[in-house]
N, C-alpha and C positions, 0 to 999 in steps of 0.2 A: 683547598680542594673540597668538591661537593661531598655530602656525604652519600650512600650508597642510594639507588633508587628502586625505582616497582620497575615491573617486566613491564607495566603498561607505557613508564617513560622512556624505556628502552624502545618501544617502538615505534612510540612517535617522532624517537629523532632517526630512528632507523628509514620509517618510510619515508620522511623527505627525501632521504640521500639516497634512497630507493627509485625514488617518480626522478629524479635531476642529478645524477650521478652517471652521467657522460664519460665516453674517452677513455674505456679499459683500464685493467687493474692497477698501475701505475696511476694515472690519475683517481682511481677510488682511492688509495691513501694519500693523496693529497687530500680530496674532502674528508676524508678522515680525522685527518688532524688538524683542519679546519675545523671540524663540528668538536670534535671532542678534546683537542687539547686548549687549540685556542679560545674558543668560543664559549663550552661549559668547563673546562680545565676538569676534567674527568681523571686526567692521569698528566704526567711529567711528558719533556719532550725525550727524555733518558729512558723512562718507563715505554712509551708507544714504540721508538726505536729498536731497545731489546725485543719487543715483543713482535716488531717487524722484519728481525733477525731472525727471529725463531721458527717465524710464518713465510721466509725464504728456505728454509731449509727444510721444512717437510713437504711431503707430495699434495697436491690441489691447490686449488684456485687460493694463492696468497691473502688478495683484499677481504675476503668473503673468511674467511680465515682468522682474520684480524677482527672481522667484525661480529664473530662469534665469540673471540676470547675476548671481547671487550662485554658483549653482551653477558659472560659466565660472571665478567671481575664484579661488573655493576651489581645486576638484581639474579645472582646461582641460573641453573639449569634452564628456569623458564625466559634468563634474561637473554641464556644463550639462542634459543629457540626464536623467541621475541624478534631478538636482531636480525639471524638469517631469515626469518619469513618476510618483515616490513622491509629485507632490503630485495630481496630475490624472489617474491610475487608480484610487483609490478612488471619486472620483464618475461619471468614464465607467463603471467596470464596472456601480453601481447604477442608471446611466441607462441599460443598455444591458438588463440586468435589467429593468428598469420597461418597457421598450419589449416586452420578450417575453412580460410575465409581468403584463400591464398590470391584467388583470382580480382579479389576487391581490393586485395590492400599489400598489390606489389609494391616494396620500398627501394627507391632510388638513393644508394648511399654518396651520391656525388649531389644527393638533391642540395639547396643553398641553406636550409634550417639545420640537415644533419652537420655541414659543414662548418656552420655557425656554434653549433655546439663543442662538434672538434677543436675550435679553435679556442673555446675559452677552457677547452681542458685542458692547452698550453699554459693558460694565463695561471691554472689551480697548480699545476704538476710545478709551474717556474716561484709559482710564490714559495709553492711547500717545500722546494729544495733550499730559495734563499733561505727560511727562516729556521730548518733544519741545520743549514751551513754554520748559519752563527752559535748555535747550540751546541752542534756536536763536533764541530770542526774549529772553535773558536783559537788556536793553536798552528805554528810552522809544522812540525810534524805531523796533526791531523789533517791539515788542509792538505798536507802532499800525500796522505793517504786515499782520503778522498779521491783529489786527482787521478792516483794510480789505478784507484778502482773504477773509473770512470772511464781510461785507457783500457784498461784492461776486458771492460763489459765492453765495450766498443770494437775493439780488435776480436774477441769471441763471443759475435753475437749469438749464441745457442745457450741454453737453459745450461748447460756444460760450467761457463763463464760466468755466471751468477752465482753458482756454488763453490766455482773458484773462487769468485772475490771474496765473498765470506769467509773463508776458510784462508785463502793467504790474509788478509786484512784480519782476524783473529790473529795468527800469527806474528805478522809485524807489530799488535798492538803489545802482543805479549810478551817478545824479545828488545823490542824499539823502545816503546812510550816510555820512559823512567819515572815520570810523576808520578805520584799516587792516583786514583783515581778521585774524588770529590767525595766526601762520603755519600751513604746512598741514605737519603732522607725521605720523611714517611711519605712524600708524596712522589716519590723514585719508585714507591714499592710498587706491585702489580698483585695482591693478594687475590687466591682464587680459593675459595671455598670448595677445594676438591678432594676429601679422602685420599689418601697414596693406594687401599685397596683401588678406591673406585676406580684413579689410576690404570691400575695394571691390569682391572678387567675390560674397560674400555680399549687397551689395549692388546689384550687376548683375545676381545670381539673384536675388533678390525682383524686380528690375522687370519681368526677361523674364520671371518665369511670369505677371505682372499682366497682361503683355499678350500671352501666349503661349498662356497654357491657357482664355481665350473661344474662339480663332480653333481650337486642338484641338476645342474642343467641339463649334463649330457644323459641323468637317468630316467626326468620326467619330460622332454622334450619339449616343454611349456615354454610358450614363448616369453607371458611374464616375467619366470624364470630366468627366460634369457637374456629379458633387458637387463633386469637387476645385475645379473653376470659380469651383463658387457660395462654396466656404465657404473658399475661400482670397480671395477678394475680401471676404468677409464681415469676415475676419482683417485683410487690408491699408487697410482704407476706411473702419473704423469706430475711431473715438477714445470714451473714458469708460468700454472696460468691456461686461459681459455684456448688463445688460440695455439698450441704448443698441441692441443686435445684434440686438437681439429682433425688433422691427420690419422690419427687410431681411430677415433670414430667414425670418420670415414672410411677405413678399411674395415672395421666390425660391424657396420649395418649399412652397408655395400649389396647385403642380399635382403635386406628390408625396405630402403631408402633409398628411390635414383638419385643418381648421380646429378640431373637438372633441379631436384626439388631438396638436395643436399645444400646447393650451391646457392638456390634461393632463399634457404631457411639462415644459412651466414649470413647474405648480405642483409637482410630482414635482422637482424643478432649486433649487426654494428651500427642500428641506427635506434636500437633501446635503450632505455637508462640500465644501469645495476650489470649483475657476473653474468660475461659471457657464456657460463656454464650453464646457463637457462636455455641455451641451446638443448641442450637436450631432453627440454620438455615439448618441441617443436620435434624432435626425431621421434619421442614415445607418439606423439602423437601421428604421428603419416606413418607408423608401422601397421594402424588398422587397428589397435588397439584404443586409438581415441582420447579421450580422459585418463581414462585407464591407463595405458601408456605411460603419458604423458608426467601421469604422479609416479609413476614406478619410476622412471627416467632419472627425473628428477630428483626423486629422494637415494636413490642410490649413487649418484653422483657425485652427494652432496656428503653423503652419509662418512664415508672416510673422513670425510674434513672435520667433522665434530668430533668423531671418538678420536681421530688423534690429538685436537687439542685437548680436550679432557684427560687422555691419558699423558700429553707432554707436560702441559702447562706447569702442574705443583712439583713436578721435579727441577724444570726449567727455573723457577723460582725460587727454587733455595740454590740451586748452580750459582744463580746470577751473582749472590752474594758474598761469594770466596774472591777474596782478594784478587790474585794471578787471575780466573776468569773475568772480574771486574774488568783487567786489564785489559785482556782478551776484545772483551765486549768496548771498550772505550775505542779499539781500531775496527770492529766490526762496523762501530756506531757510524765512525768517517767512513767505513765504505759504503753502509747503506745511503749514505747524503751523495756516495760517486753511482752507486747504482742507477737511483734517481734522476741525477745528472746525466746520466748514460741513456736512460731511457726517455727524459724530456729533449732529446734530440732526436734519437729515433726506437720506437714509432710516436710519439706523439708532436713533435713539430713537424718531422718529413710528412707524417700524412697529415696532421691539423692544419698547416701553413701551404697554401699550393700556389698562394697567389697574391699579391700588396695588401688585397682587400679582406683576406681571412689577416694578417698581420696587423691591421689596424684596429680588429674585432678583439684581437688578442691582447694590444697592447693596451687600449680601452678596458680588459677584463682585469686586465694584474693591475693599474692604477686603479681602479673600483676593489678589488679586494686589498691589494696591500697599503696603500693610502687612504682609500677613505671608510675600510673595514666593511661594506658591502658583506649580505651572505653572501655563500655560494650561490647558495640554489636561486638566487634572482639573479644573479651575477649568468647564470647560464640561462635562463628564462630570455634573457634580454639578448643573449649572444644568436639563442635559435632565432628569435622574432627578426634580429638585424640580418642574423645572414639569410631566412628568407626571400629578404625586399631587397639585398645589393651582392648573393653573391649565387 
Protein backbone atom coordinates (compact mmCIF):
# COMPACT_ATOMS: atom_id res chain seq x y z
CA UNK A 1 0.00 0.00 0.00
CA UNK A 2 0.93 3.62 -0.94
CA UNK A 3 1.99 5.64 1.77
CA UNK A 4 -0.24 8.74 2.55
CA UNK A 5 -0.16 11.50 -0.07
CA UNK A 6 -0.46 15.65 -0.56
CA UNK A 7 -4.02 17.14 -1.26
CA UNK A 8 -2.30 18.15 -4.49
CA UNK A 9 -2.27 14.29 -5.49
CA UNK A 10 -5.53 13.76 -4.31
CA UNK A 11 -6.67 15.99 -6.99
CA UNK A 12 -5.15 14.99 -9.69
CA UNK A 13 -6.66 11.65 -9.55
CA UNK A 14 -9.88 13.17 -8.42
CA UNK A 15 -10.20 15.37 -11.51
CA UNK A 16 -9.76 12.72 -14.17
CA UNK A 17 -12.61 10.92 -12.69
CA UNK A 18 -14.16 14.23 -12.49
CA UNK A 19 -13.77 15.18 -16.57
CA UNK A 20 -14.66 10.84 -17.46
CA UNK A 21 -16.74 9.51 -14.79
CA UNK A 22 -19.98 8.66 -16.82
CA UNK A 23 -23.16 6.70 -15.85
CA UNK A 24 -24.47 7.88 -12.16
CA UNK A 25 -23.35 6.90 -8.76
CA UNK A 26 -23.31 3.41 -9.16
CA UNK A 27 -20.90 3.50 -11.91
CA UNK A 28 -18.79 6.32 -10.07
CA UNK A 29 -17.84 3.54 -7.64
CA UNK A 30 -16.97 1.36 -10.13
CA UNK A 31 -14.28 3.99 -11.24
CA UNK A 32 -13.61 4.35 -7.89
CA UNK A 33 -12.23 1.32 -7.31
CA UNK A 34 -10.75 1.08 -10.43
CA UNK A 35 -8.58 4.25 -9.65
CA UNK A 36 -8.00 3.60 -6.12
CA UNK A 37 -8.06 0.09 -5.25
CA UNK A 38 -6.90 -1.39 -8.32
CA UNK A 39 -4.85 0.92 -10.04
CA UNK A 40 -2.95 2.90 -6.92
CA UNK A 41 -4.12 0.25 -4.27
CA UNK A 42 -4.70 3.19 -1.95
CA UNK A 43 -6.85 0.88 0.39
CA UNK A 44 -8.10 -2.95 0.51
CA UNK A 45 -11.06 -4.26 -1.41
CA UNK A 46 -12.48 -5.08 2.31
CA UNK A 47 -11.59 -1.50 3.41
CA UNK A 48 -13.37 0.46 0.10
CA UNK A 49 -16.50 -2.04 0.70
CA UNK A 50 -17.00 -1.22 4.41
CA UNK A 51 -16.63 2.23 3.61
CA UNK A 52 -19.19 1.78 0.88
CA UNK A 53 -21.49 0.28 3.43
CA UNK A 54 -21.22 3.13 5.57
CA UNK A 55 -21.82 5.71 2.46
CA UNK A 56 -25.25 3.64 1.78
CA UNK A 57 -26.46 4.15 4.86
CA UNK A 58 -26.29 7.89 5.48
CA UNK A 59 -28.31 10.69 3.61
CA UNK A 60 -26.55 12.29 0.11
CA UNK A 61 -25.10 11.48 -2.82
CA UNK A 62 -23.15 7.95 -1.87
CA UNK A 63 -20.17 8.10 -4.63
CA UNK A 64 -19.38 11.70 -3.89
CA UNK A 65 -19.42 10.49 -0.47
CA UNK A 66 -16.98 7.93 -0.78
CA UNK A 67 -14.92 10.24 -2.57
CA UNK A 68 -14.54 12.61 0.22
CA UNK A 69 -13.82 9.89 2.86
CA UNK A 70 -11.24 8.62 0.59
CA UNK A 71 -9.82 12.13 0.09
CA UNK A 72 -10.01 12.66 4.40
CA UNK A 73 -8.06 8.93 4.64
CA UNK A 74 -5.34 10.13 2.03
CA UNK A 75 -3.94 13.70 2.57
CA UNK A 76 -6.74 15.10 6.23
CA UNK A 77 -9.17 17.85 5.62
CA UNK A 78 -7.57 19.54 2.59
CA UNK A 79 -7.51 15.91 1.13
CA UNK A 80 -11.16 15.78 1.79
CA UNK A 81 -11.96 19.25 0.07
CA UNK A 82 -9.16 18.31 -2.77
CA UNK A 83 -11.42 15.24 -3.75
CA UNK A 84 -14.90 16.85 -3.89
CA UNK A 85 -13.79 20.03 -5.72
CA UNK A 86 -11.54 18.00 -8.80
CA UNK A 87 -14.57 15.59 -8.80
CA UNK A 88 -17.63 17.95 -8.75
CA UNK A 89 -16.33 21.21 -10.60
CA UNK A 90 -16.03 19.83 -13.85
CA UNK A 91 -19.89 19.20 -14.11
CA UNK A 92 -21.06 22.30 -11.75
CA UNK A 93 -18.90 24.55 -14.14
CA UNK A 94 -20.95 22.74 -17.45
CA UNK A 95 -24.14 23.04 -15.53
CA UNK A 96 -23.62 26.42 -14.67
CA UNK A 97 -22.65 27.08 -18.53
CA UNK A 98 -25.88 25.31 -19.70
CA UNK A 99 -27.83 27.57 -17.22
CA UNK A 100 -26.37 30.85 -18.99
CA UNK A 101 -25.79 29.60 -22.29
CA UNK A 102 -29.05 27.40 -22.49
CA UNK A 103 -30.13 28.37 -25.96
CA UNK A 104 -26.46 27.37 -27.36
CA UNK A 105 -25.92 24.21 -25.85
CA UNK A 106 -29.19 22.22 -25.67
CA UNK A 107 -28.07 18.53 -24.77
CA UNK A 108 -29.67 15.61 -26.60
CA UNK A 109 -29.28 12.79 -24.07
CA UNK A 110 -30.24 10.11 -26.68
CA UNK A 111 -27.47 11.92 -28.66
CA UNK A 112 -24.88 8.64 -30.02
CA UNK A 113 -21.57 10.18 -27.81
CA UNK A 114 -23.87 10.37 -24.64
CA UNK A 115 -25.01 6.94 -25.42
CA UNK A 116 -21.63 5.72 -26.11
CA UNK A 117 -20.56 6.68 -22.77
CA UNK A 118 -23.56 5.01 -21.14
CA UNK A 119 -22.61 2.17 -22.52
CA UNK A 120 -19.19 1.66 -21.25
CA UNK A 121 -20.43 2.66 -17.69
CA UNK A 122 -21.99 -0.96 -18.12
CA UNK A 123 -18.50 -2.34 -19.10
CA UNK A 124 -16.93 -0.12 -15.36
CA UNK A 125 -20.25 -0.94 -13.15
CA UNK A 126 -19.94 -5.22 -14.86
CA UNK A 127 -16.03 -5.36 -14.19
CA UNK A 128 -16.35 -3.81 -10.61
CA UNK A 129 -19.01 -6.13 -9.47
CA UNK A 130 -16.90 -9.21 -11.05
CA UNK A 131 -13.92 -8.37 -9.23
CA UNK A 132 -15.80 -7.33 -6.06
CA UNK A 133 -17.61 -10.98 -6.36
CA UNK A 134 -14.43 -12.77 -6.03
CA UNK A 135 -13.24 -10.74 -3.04
CA UNK A 136 -16.12 -10.39 -1.12
CA UNK A 137 -18.28 -13.21 -2.03
CA UNK A 138 -15.45 -15.70 -2.50
CA UNK A 139 -17.74 -18.36 -0.46
CA UNK A 140 -21.50 -20.80 -0.79
CA UNK A 141 -22.90 -18.69 1.69
CA UNK A 142 -21.70 -15.27 0.64
CA UNK A 143 -22.35 -15.65 -2.83
CA UNK A 144 -26.17 -16.77 -1.89
CA UNK A 145 -26.07 -13.62 0.12
CA UNK A 146 -25.10 -11.56 -2.39
CA UNK A 147 -27.76 -13.23 -4.67
CA UNK A 148 -30.50 -12.48 -2.14
CA UNK A 149 -29.36 -8.99 -2.03
CA UNK A 150 -29.65 -8.49 -5.53
CA UNK A 151 -33.23 -10.10 -5.43
CA UNK A 152 -34.12 -8.24 -3.04
CA UNK A 153 -32.74 -4.51 -4.50
CA UNK A 154 -34.62 -5.69 -7.62
CA UNK A 155 -37.95 -6.63 -6.21
CA UNK A 156 -37.82 -2.94 -3.99
CA UNK A 157 -36.51 -0.87 -6.31
CA UNK A 158 -36.80 2.37 -3.93
CA UNK A 159 -33.98 3.77 -1.73
CA UNK A 160 -36.47 1.83 1.09
CA UNK A 161 -34.67 -1.70 -0.55
CA UNK A 162 -31.18 -0.48 -0.39
CA UNK A 163 -31.28 0.08 3.40
CA UNK A 164 -32.95 -3.11 3.62
CA UNK A 165 -30.44 -5.04 2.00
CA UNK A 166 -27.90 -3.75 4.28
CA UNK A 167 -29.42 -4.14 7.19
CA UNK A 168 -30.98 -7.68 6.53
CA UNK A 169 -27.54 -8.71 4.89
CA UNK A 170 -25.75 -7.36 8.23
CA UNK A 171 -27.99 -9.61 9.92
CA UNK A 172 -27.56 -12.85 8.14
CA UNK A 173 -23.98 -12.20 8.17
CA UNK A 174 -24.13 -11.95 11.83
CA UNK A 175 -26.32 -15.05 12.75
CA UNK A 176 -25.41 -17.20 9.35
CA UNK A 177 -21.57 -16.79 8.49
CA UNK A 178 -19.77 -19.11 11.37
CA UNK A 179 -16.25 -18.52 10.18
CA UNK A 180 -14.31 -16.14 11.46
CA UNK A 181 -13.81 -13.24 9.67
CA UNK A 182 -9.88 -13.00 8.05
CA UNK A 183 -8.27 -11.00 10.32
CA UNK A 184 -8.23 -7.33 9.42
CA UNK A 185 -4.57 -6.39 8.26
CA UNK A 186 -2.95 -2.90 8.12
CA UNK A 187 -3.97 -2.62 4.70
CA UNK A 188 -7.91 -3.50 5.82
CA UNK A 189 -7.53 -0.46 7.93
CA UNK A 190 -9.37 2.81 6.81
CA UNK A 191 -7.51 5.20 9.39
CA UNK A 192 -8.88 8.85 9.35
CA UNK A 193 -7.18 11.45 11.08
CA UNK A 194 -10.26 12.70 12.75
CA UNK A 195 -10.46 13.90 16.62
CA UNK A 196 -13.79 12.02 18.30
CA UNK A 197 -14.40 15.91 19.65
CA UNK A 198 -14.11 16.99 15.88
CA UNK A 199 -16.43 14.25 15.56
CA UNK A 200 -19.45 15.19 17.38
CA UNK A 201 -19.04 18.80 16.46
CA UNK A 202 -19.21 18.25 13.00
CA UNK A 203 -22.07 16.48 13.95
CA UNK A 204 -23.95 18.97 16.11
CA UNK A 205 -23.04 21.33 12.96
CA UNK A 206 -24.99 19.38 10.61
CA UNK A 207 -28.00 19.20 13.07
CA UNK A 208 -28.08 22.92 13.97
CA UNK A 209 -27.97 24.13 10.43
CA UNK A 210 -31.06 21.32 9.92
CA UNK A 211 -32.87 23.11 12.18
CA UNK A 212 -31.43 26.49 12.11
CA UNK A 213 -31.25 27.69 8.54
CA UNK A 214 -35.63 27.02 7.94
CA UNK A 215 -36.14 29.43 11.10
CA UNK A 216 -33.10 32.12 9.21
CA UNK A 217 -35.18 31.72 6.25
CA UNK A 218 -38.62 32.37 7.29
CA UNK A 219 -37.11 35.56 9.57
CA UNK A 220 -34.83 37.23 6.90
CA UNK A 221 -36.76 36.45 3.78
CA UNK A 222 -33.43 36.31 1.65
CA UNK A 223 -33.47 34.42 -0.90
CA UNK A 224 -29.75 33.25 -0.56
CA UNK A 225 -30.98 32.18 2.51
CA UNK A 226 -33.37 30.30 1.07
CA UNK A 227 -31.39 28.32 -1.38
CA UNK A 228 -29.09 27.39 1.36
CA UNK A 229 -32.38 26.20 3.29
CA UNK A 230 -33.76 24.33 0.59
CA UNK A 231 -30.71 22.53 -0.91
CA UNK A 232 -29.03 21.82 2.36
CA UNK A 233 -32.23 19.89 3.50
CA UNK A 234 -32.26 18.49 0.09
CA UNK A 235 -28.46 17.18 0.85
CA UNK A 236 -29.46 16.06 4.66
CA UNK A 237 -33.09 14.19 3.94
CA UNK A 238 -32.48 12.41 0.98
CA UNK A 239 -30.89 8.78 0.93
CA UNK A 240 -30.05 6.83 -2.95
CA UNK A 241 -28.34 9.50 -4.55
CA UNK A 242 -29.08 12.20 -7.32
CA UNK A 243 -31.83 11.36 -8.96
CA UNK A 244 -33.94 10.18 -5.71
CA UNK A 245 -33.38 14.54 -5.20
CA UNK A 246 -34.89 15.09 -8.19
CA UNK A 247 -38.33 15.05 -6.90
CA UNK A 248 -37.97 17.46 -3.60
CA UNK A 249 -36.21 19.73 -5.64
CA UNK A 250 -38.53 19.98 -7.95
CA UNK A 251 -41.20 20.67 -5.65
CA UNK A 252 -39.05 23.26 -3.51
CA UNK A 253 -37.93 25.56 -6.36
CA UNK A 254 -41.26 25.17 -8.26
CA UNK A 255 -41.55 28.88 -7.41
CA UNK A 256 -38.03 29.93 -8.53
CA UNK A 257 -37.51 27.40 -11.39
CA UNK A 258 -40.14 26.48 -14.57
CA UNK A 259 -40.99 23.56 -14.85
CA UNK A 260 -39.55 23.63 -18.85
CA UNK A 261 -36.12 24.88 -17.68
CA UNK A 262 -36.38 22.26 -14.60
CA UNK A 263 -36.55 19.62 -17.09
CA UNK A 264 -33.98 21.01 -19.38
CA UNK A 265 -31.41 21.52 -16.67
CA UNK A 266 -31.80 17.17 -15.96
CA UNK A 267 -31.60 16.17 -19.21
CA UNK A 268 -28.40 18.62 -19.64
CA UNK A 269 -27.27 16.80 -15.76
CA UNK A 270 -27.37 13.14 -17.51
CA UNK A 271 -24.96 13.87 -20.27
CA UNK A 272 -22.01 15.36 -17.78
CA UNK A 273 -19.26 13.56 -16.05
CA UNK A 274 -19.25 13.47 -11.97
CA UNK A 275 -22.54 13.73 -9.03
CA UNK A 276 -25.59 14.43 -10.39
CA UNK A 277 -25.99 16.66 -7.44
CA UNK A 278 -24.25 19.41 -9.55
CA UNK A 279 -27.64 19.79 -10.54
CA UNK A 280 -28.15 22.23 -8.36
CA UNK A 281 -25.66 24.47 -9.29
CA UNK A 282 -27.81 24.92 -12.71
CA UNK A 283 -31.18 25.61 -10.26
CA UNK A 284 -28.93 28.41 -8.00
CA UNK A 285 -28.15 29.57 -11.14
CA UNK A 286 -31.83 30.26 -13.16
CA UNK A 287 -33.22 31.47 -9.74
CA UNK A 288 -31.60 35.10 -10.96
CA UNK A 289 -29.14 34.84 -8.51
CA UNK A 290 -26.54 33.81 -11.16
CA UNK A 291 -23.09 32.76 -9.79
CA UNK A 292 -24.20 33.63 -6.78
CA UNK A 293 -26.70 31.09 -6.74
CA UNK A 294 -25.16 28.83 -8.22
CA UNK A 295 -22.18 28.52 -5.43
CA UNK A 296 -24.88 28.76 -2.58
CA UNK A 297 -26.76 25.80 -4.32
CA UNK A 298 -23.93 23.98 -4.49
CA UNK A 299 -22.19 24.09 -1.36
CA UNK A 300 -25.19 23.42 0.53
CA UNK A 301 -25.91 20.57 -1.01
CA UNK A 302 -23.00 19.27 -0.60
CA UNK A 303 -22.31 20.44 2.59
CA UNK A 304 -24.18 17.60 4.66
CA UNK A 305 -22.25 15.03 2.91
CA UNK A 306 -18.92 16.35 4.47
CA UNK A 307 -19.76 16.96 8.20
CA UNK A 308 -21.45 13.63 8.20
CA UNK A 309 -18.52 11.89 7.17
CA UNK A 310 -16.32 13.71 9.34
CA UNK A 311 -18.55 13.13 12.14
CA UNK A 312 -19.21 9.20 10.98
CA UNK A 313 -15.98 8.08 9.80
CA UNK A 314 -13.63 7.59 13.20
CA UNK A 315 -16.42 6.02 15.16
CA UNK A 316 -17.35 3.77 12.12
CA UNK A 317 -13.70 2.78 12.25
CA UNK A 318 -13.16 1.49 15.54
CA UNK A 319 -17.18 -0.34 15.09
CA UNK A 320 -15.62 -2.02 12.22
CA UNK A 321 -13.15 -3.73 14.37
CA UNK A 322 -15.22 -5.83 16.92
CA UNK A 323 -15.48 -9.06 16.10
CA UNK A 324 -19.64 -9.83 15.80
CA UNK A 325 -19.65 -6.52 13.64
CA UNK A 326 -16.68 -7.98 11.63
CA UNK A 327 -19.22 -10.41 11.16
CA UNK A 328 -21.91 -8.35 10.41
CA UNK A 329 -19.92 -6.48 7.83
CA UNK A 330 -18.60 -9.79 6.06
CA UNK A 331 -22.62 -10.15 4.87
CA UNK A 332 -22.96 -6.51 4.40
CA UNK A 333 -19.76 -6.88 2.13
CA UNK A 334 -21.87 -9.78 -0.07
CA UNK A 335 -24.70 -7.54 -0.19
CA UNK A 336 -23.13 -4.58 -1.31
CA UNK A 337 -21.52 -6.96 -4.49
CA UNK A 338 -25.76 -7.84 -4.72
CA UNK A 339 -26.47 -4.27 -4.67
CA UNK A 340 -24.15 -3.54 -7.39
CA UNK A 341 -25.43 -6.38 -9.20
CA UNK A 342 -28.81 -5.05 -8.81
CA UNK A 343 -27.96 -1.87 -10.09
CA UNK A 344 -25.77 -2.88 -13.34
CA UNK A 345 -29.09 -4.26 -14.63
CA UNK A 346 -31.23 -1.47 -13.89
CA UNK A 347 -30.51 1.58 -14.34
CA UNK A 348 -27.25 1.17 -15.90
CA UNK A 349 -27.77 -1.67 -18.53
CA UNK A 350 -31.73 -0.98 -19.10
CA UNK A 351 -30.78 2.49 -20.02
CA UNK A 352 -26.81 1.95 -21.21
CA UNK A 353 -27.92 -1.05 -23.68
CA UNK A 354 -30.96 0.13 -25.92
CA UNK A 355 -29.78 -1.57 -28.90
CA UNK A 356 -26.89 -4.55 -30.50
CA UNK A 357 -24.85 -1.54 -31.17
CA UNK A 358 -24.47 0.11 -27.52
CA UNK A 359 -23.79 -3.81 -26.54
CA UNK A 360 -20.95 -4.18 -28.76
CA UNK A 361 -19.59 -0.77 -27.32
CA UNK A 362 -20.03 -2.31 -24.02
CA UNK A 363 -18.61 -5.60 -24.49
CA UNK A 364 -15.57 -3.91 -26.31
CA UNK A 365 -15.20 -1.85 -22.90
CA UNK A 366 -15.05 -4.73 -20.22
CA UNK A 367 -12.52 -6.78 -22.64
CA UNK A 368 -10.21 -3.27 -22.63
CA UNK A 369 -10.63 -2.93 -18.83
CA UNK A 370 -10.71 -6.33 -17.54
CA UNK A 371 -8.38 -8.15 -19.94
CA UNK A 372 -6.14 -5.97 -21.25
CA UNK A 373 -6.28 -3.43 -17.91
CA UNK A 374 -6.91 -0.25 -20.12
CA UNK A 375 -7.78 2.91 -17.76
CA UNK A 376 -10.99 3.92 -17.49
CA UNK A 377 -11.02 7.29 -18.42
CA UNK A 378 -9.65 6.30 -22.14
CA UNK A 379 -11.71 3.33 -21.85
CA UNK A 380 -14.70 5.96 -21.91
CA UNK A 381 -12.89 8.57 -24.11
CA UNK A 382 -13.06 5.91 -26.78
CA UNK A 383 -16.61 4.56 -25.98
CA UNK A 384 -18.09 8.45 -26.47
CA UNK A 385 -15.92 9.03 -29.99
CA UNK A 386 -17.40 5.32 -31.20
CA UNK A 387 -20.87 5.94 -30.28
CA UNK A 388 -20.80 9.17 -31.78
CA UNK A 389 -19.90 7.89 -35.49
CA UNK A 390 -22.31 4.26 -35.10
CA UNK A 391 -25.03 4.97 -32.73
Amino acid sequence: METRGSAWQVFRAFFVLGLTSFGGPIAHLGYFRDAFVEKRKWLSDRAYADLVALCQLLPGPASSQVGMALGLQRAGYAGMFAAWFAFTMPSAVLMVGFAYGLEYFAVDPQAGWVLGLKAAAVAVVANAVLAMARSLAPDRERATIAVGAMILALLIPWVAGQVAVIVVAALVGLFWLKASPPPMLMWDRFNVRVPRWVAVLALLIFAGLLIGLPLLASATKNLGVDLADIFYRAGSLVFGGGHVVLPLLQSQTSELVSHDLFLAGYGAAQAVPGPLFTFAAYLGAETGLGITGAVIALLAIFLPSALLIVGALPFWEKLRHAPKVQRALMGVNAGVVGLLAAALYTPVFTEGIPDAMAMIIAAAAFVALAAWKAPAWAVVIAAGVLGYFVL
